[in-house]
Every structure is written in structure tokens, then in C-alpha cells.
N, C-alpha and C positions, 0 to 999 in steps of 0.2 A: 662328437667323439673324435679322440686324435687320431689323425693314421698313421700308421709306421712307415719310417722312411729310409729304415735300412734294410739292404737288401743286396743281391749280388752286381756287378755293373751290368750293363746291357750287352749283349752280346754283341761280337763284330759282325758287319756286314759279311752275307754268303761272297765267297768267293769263286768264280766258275760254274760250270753245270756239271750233273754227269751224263753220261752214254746216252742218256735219252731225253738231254735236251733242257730238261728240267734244276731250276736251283737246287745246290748240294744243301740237305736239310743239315742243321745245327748239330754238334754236338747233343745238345738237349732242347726238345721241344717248350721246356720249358716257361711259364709266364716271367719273363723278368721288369723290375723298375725298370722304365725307360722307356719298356714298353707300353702305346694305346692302355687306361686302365679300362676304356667299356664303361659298363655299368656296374663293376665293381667298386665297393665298399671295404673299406680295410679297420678291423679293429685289434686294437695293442691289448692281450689280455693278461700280461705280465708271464713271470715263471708260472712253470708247473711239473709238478712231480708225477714220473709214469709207474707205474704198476710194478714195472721191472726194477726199481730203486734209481734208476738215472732222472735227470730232471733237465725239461727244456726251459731257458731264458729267452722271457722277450715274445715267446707264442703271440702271431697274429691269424686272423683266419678271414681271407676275402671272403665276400659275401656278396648278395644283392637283395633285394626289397622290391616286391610289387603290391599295387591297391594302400589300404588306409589302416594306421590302427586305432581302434575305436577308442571311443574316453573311458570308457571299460577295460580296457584292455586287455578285453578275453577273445579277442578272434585272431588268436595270432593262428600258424599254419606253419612247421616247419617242413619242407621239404628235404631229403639226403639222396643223392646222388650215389650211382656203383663206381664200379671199379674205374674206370676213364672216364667218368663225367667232370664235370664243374657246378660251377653257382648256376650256370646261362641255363637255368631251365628252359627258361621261354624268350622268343627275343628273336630278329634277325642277328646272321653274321654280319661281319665287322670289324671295326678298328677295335683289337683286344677280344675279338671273339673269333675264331676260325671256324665256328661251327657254328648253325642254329639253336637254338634252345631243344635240349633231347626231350624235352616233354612237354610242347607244347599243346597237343590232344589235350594234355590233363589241369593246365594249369593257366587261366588268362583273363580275360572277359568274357561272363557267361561260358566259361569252361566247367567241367567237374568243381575245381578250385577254383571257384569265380574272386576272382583279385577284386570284383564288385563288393562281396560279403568280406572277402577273408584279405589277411596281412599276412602277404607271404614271405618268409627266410628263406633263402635256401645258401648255406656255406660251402666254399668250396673246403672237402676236409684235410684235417692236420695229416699231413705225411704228404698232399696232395702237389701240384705241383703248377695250381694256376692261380696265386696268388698268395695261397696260405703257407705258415712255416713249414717247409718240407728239405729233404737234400739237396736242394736246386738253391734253397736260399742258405744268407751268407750265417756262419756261426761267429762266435764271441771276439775270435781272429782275425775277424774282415775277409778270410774263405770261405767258399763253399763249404756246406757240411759236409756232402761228399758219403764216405763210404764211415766215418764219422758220427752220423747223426744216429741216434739212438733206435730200437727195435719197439713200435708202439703195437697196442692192442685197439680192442674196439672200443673198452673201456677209459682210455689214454681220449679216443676222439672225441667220446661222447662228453666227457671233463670240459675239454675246451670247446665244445658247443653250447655246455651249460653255463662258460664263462661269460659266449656270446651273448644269450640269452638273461643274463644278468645286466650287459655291459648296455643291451637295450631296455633292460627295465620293467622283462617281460618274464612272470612270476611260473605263468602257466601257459601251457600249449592246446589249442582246441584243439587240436590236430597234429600228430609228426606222422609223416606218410615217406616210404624210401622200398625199391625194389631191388632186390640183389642182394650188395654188399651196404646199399644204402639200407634196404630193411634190416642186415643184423644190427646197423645202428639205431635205428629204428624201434627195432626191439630193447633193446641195451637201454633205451630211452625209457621205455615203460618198467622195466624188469627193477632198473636200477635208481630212477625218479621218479617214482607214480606219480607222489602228490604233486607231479606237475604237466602230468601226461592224460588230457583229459579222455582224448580219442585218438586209435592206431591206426593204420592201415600196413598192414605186409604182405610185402607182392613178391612171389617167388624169390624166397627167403629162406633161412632156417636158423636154428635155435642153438645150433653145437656142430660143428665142422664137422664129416665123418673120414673114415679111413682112406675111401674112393676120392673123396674129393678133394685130400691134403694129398693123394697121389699126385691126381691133374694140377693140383696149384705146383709139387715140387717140379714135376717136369719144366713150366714155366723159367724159373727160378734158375734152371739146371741151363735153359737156353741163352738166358741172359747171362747168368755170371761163363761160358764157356765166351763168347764171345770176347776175342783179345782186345777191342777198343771198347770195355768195359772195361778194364784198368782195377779192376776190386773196387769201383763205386766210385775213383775220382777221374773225370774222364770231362770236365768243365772246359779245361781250357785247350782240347782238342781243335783242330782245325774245322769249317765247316766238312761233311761227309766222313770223318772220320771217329764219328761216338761211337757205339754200341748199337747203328740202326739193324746189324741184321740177328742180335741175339734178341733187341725188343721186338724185332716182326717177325722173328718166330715164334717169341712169346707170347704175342697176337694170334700170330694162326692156330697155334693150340688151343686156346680161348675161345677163338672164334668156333673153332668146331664145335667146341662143346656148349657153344648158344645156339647153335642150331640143333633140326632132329633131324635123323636119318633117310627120312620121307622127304623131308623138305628139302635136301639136298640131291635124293635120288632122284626127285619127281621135275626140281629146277634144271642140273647140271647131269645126270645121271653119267653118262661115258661117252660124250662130243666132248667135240676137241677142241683145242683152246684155235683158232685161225685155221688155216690149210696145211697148213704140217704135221700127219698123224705121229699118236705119241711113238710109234715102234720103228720110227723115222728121227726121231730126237724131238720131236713135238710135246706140248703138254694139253693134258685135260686140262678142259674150261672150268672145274676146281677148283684145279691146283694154280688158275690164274686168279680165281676168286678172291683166295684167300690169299693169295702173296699180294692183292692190292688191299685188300682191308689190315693188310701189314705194317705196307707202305704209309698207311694213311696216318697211321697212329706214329710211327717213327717224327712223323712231322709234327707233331703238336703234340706229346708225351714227352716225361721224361722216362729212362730206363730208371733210376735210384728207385723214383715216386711207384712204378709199377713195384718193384721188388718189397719195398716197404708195406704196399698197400696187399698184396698178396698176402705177407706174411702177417698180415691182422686179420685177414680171412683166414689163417690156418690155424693157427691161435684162438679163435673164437670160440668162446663156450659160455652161453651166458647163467650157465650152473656152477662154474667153478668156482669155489669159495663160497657155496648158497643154499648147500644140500644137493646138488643137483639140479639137471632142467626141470624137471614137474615142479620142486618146492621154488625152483625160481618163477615160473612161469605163473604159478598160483600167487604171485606176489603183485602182479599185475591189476590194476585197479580200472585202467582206463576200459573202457567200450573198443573193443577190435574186430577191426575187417580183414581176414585174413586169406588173401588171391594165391592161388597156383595155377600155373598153364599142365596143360596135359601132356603135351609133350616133351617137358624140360625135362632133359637127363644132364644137367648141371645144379638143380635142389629139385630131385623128386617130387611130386605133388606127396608124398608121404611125410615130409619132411613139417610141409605149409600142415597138416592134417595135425602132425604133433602139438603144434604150436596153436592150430585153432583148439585144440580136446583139451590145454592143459592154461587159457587163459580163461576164466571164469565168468567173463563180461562179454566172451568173443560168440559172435554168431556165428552160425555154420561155415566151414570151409566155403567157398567161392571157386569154381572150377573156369580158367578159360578154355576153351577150345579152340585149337590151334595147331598147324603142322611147322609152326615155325621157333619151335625150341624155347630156351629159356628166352629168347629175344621176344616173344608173343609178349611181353609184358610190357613192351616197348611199340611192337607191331600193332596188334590189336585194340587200335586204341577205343576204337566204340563199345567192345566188349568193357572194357577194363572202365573206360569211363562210363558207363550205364553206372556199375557196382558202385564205383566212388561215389556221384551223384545222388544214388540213393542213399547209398550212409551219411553223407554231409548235411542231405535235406532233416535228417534226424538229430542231428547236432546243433 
């Protein structure tokens, strides 16, 4: 397959450090050409027209591949990534990875998705901003898209996953498995291509955005665009230190919080203080240090565009709309579904995963994890979570 070779230039070399030592991170965390590809794979899937009447030129979407696909060519296994993920499910860091694979519990040799049995995809997705077409890459101009690039849904991604999955030759899916914002793609998979979706898995997930939860996403949103070196979305050819890093990590730490649960926080950090400087002394709790580093972390290897983009396809999400609704959509569902909630997530309620197991027709009982560690339990727990998998793949 060919891969695409246009794309934004390479960022310049950081210049300087700041206050604390440390290289001034980029304007945009961005994946760019030029940089280490890793083990990413890149396919040119041509134009495509989005939901909203706009249409992208040129759509590619990085990707990776593990294990074999049969001469059958029915064990393929899609895997989809949340909100900041990538393709690197599994894997060390590295040259083109700055992080390990987020799920490698679940996915490897003699893992749940044993890469033995299964052919695994996993794309990094469209809006995304580590390889695939997103605002980080260049448009029709030889610029950044920028502030620019069109408003996508979930529908808009799951399009160009189906491209992928053509462009490999691969009819049907034994498997799409994704938790978060990767399960509403996930679902958008079954709902919206059964007869190619042979089995699910949705892991603390849900079916139709609710009111609370396009709260929490607009405050995000509200972080980032207040931020003045967000520019309204073009902010590329900034100096190193000078992007939009403190409206995206705070649009982190809002997030963040609400991947944890309140237990889990009370019981890790409860009210110690971050060093020897009490807070009523100018000090801060060890919290509020928590979270300003799981900030930090993301200003470096994020872009802000790609976070806002992908946000706003979680807010938008409804996979009833135009379908009758969720039930007559969800009843449209063919494949066999495993359908996971953590108990403690108060970012998709375990009420939410309950809708979606009661209204898919092939789906087995809800799956409960147990957990004090918030929506991230699906990330955390991985021997809970992997037991569940393991057994439903043994049946496929």
C-alpha cells in the first residue's frame, strides 16, 4: 500500500529550557513527517465527505499490525483507542513512540488478544494527531489545517476506518474491541456495519452523550480556547514553549479528574501536602501536584487542535441520530457483544454500559469491574478486565 508523503515539515529544534531545567516542549506535541515513524504504517484513503457536508482530501490514518492474518481471512481484531491514545497499543517506547503501548495487559502473545490467534489493527484515529489526518497535518495550501480543518463526528471516523479496512482487504471483523471514546467508535462499528462486525467488546463506554457529560467536555474546550497562545487553533508556527501548553493541561486536569473516583483520590492524596510547604503558607496539596503533572505530560506529546476536535466528536455522539433512536439503533446490532463497566466511573456511569448491554440483542449480561479507580479501572485492572476478554474470545 502507498504511504502518504505529505504532511507538515518537521518541527524545529526546542530552543532553551524552562525554570525547571527541562526542554521547552513544542508548540504542538504533535506526530510530524520527519519524525522516527516506529511501527507505524500509513495508508492514503483518498477524499471523504463528513456528515456535516464538508469534505476532507487525501484522508490517511497511521496505523500498526501485530500477529498473522489467516488465508481465511476472518481473524482480523480491530482495536480503537480513547481520547489520547494512539495505534501503540502494545510495544515499548521509543524512536516515534514516547510512550508504551496503553494496553498491553490486553493485547500481545498469549495475552486476552493473543496476536498468536488474532490479526490485530489498531489506527491511530482521524482528527488524531499521531500520524493520521488531523489539524496538526498540512491541508490543500501546504499549511497546517489549523483552526481550519473541519468539525468530525464519530461517524466521520468510523468512515475512514472502514476505508482502512477495505484498503487491507479485510471484509469482516472477528472482533472491534475500544474503551471510552474508543468504544463509542466501537459501537458506531456494530450499530452502523453489522454485517461486518462479527463480535464487540465495550468497555466503559456509552451509546448517546448525556447533558453532564457535554458539561465536563465544554469546560475542557473553554480551557483551551481561553488560553492566548491558542491563537483560535493556529498556533503551529509558535516558538518552542509558546503553544497553548497551559490551556491543554488544564484541559488534562479536568479530565483527569474525572477518570478517577473520589475514593481513590481521598484514600491515595486525601489533604498532605505536596513537599514541606503547608498549603496556608503558599504550599500546595499533593493533588493539585498530581494533576498539574499528568498535565504536563500530555502538553508534550498532544496536540491542543487534535484534543479539541476529538472532544467535540464525544459531544456530538449519538449513535440514534437519524436511526429512530438508541434502542432501534442498538437493536440493529448483529454481532455477539461483551459489554464492561467499572463501578466506579463517574465519567460513563455503569448505567450507561447497562443500556447498551439491554438493548443489543446478541449482548451477554453487563460485566461489572470492580474498582476504586474511576473510569481509568479499564486501563488499571487489567486482570479483571482481561479474564472477561479471554473468555469471550475463547467463544469466538
Amino acid at each position: 500500500m502507498p504511504e502518504h508523503s505529505a504532511a507538515v515539515p518537521p518541527r524545529p529544534a526546542p530552543a532553551g529550557a524552562g525554570r525547571d531545567g527541562r526542554a521547552l516542549p513544542p508548540a504542538s506535541g504533535a506526530w510530524r513527517e520527519g519524525d522516527p515513524p516506529g511501527r507505524r504504517r500509513f495508508a492514503d484513503l483518498g477524499a471523504l465527505d463528513l456528515v456535516n457536508g464538508d469534505r476532507l482530501p487525501d484522508v490517511r490514518l497511521a496505523y500498526e499490525t501485530w500477529g498473522q492474518l489467516n488465508a481465511a481471512r476472518d481473524n482480523a481484531v480491530l482495536v480503537l483507542h480513547a481520547l489520547t491514545g494512539d495505534s501503540h497499543v502494545t510495544g515499548e517506547a521509543g524512536p516515534g513512540h514516547p510512550t508504551p503501548g496503553w494496553w498491553a495487559s490486553l493485547v500481545g502473545p498469549g495475552a486476552p488478544i493473543d496476536t498468536g490467534r488474532w490479526f490485530v489493527v489498531a489506527p491511530n484515529v482521524l482528527g488524531g494527531c499521531q500520524g493520521s489526518t488531523g489539524p496538526a497535518t498540512r491541508a490543500p495550501d501546504g499549511r497546517p489545517w489549523g483552526s481550519r480543518f473541519p468539525q468530525l463526528t464519530v461517524r466521520d471516523q468510523v468512515a475512514a476506518e472502514a476505508r482502512l479496512a477495505d484498503a487491507l482487504g479485510l471484509d469482516t471483523w472477528a472482533l472491534v474491541v475500544g474503551g471510552s471514546m474508543g468504544g463509542q467508535r466501537a459501537l458506531e462499528w456494530a450499530v452502523g456495519q453489522p454485517q461486518r462486525v462479527r463480535g464487540l467488546v465495550a468497555v466503559a463506554t456509552n451509546a448517546q452523550t448525556t447533558g453532564d457529560q457535554i458539561a465536563g467536555l465544554h469546560t475542557q474546550l473553554a480551557a483551551i480556547a481561553a488560553d492566548p497562545g491558542y491563537a483560535g487553533g493556529d498556533y503551529y508556527d509558535a516558538p518552542d514553549g509558546h503553544g497553548p501548553h497551559a490551556g491543554l493541561g488544564l484541559a488534562r486536569q479536568i479530565a483527569h479528574h474525572s477518570y478517577r473516583s473520589a475514593a481513590e483520590l481521598d484514600a491515595r492524596f486525601g489533604r498532605a501536602a505536596q513537599g514541606a510547604e503547608e498549603p496556608l503558607r503558599g504550599g500546595r496539596y499533593a493533588v493539585q501536584s498530581y494533576l498539574e503533572h499528568h498535565g504536563d505530560k500530555l502538553v508534550r506529546r498532544f496536540d491542543a487542535n487534535s484534543y479539541v476536535t476529538l472532544t467535540r466528536t464525544m459531544i456530538t455522539h449519538d449513535v440514534g441520530r437519524d436511526r429512530g433512536g438508541v434502542e432501534a439503533a442498538l437493536a440493529r446490532v448483529s454481532a455477539r457483544a461483551l459489554v464492561v463497566a467499572v463501578d466506579s466511573d463517574r465519567l460513563f456511569p455503569p448505567v450507561q454500559s447497562a443500556r447498551i448491554a439491554a438493548g443489543i440483542p446478541a449482548a451477554e449480561p453487563l460485566r461489572m469491574i470492580n474498582s476504586d479507580f474511576g473510569h481509568d479501572g479499564f486501563l488499571v485492572e487489567a486482570d479483571q478486565l482481561g479474564t472477561l476478554v479471554a473468555d469471550f474470545t475463547a467463544t469466538l
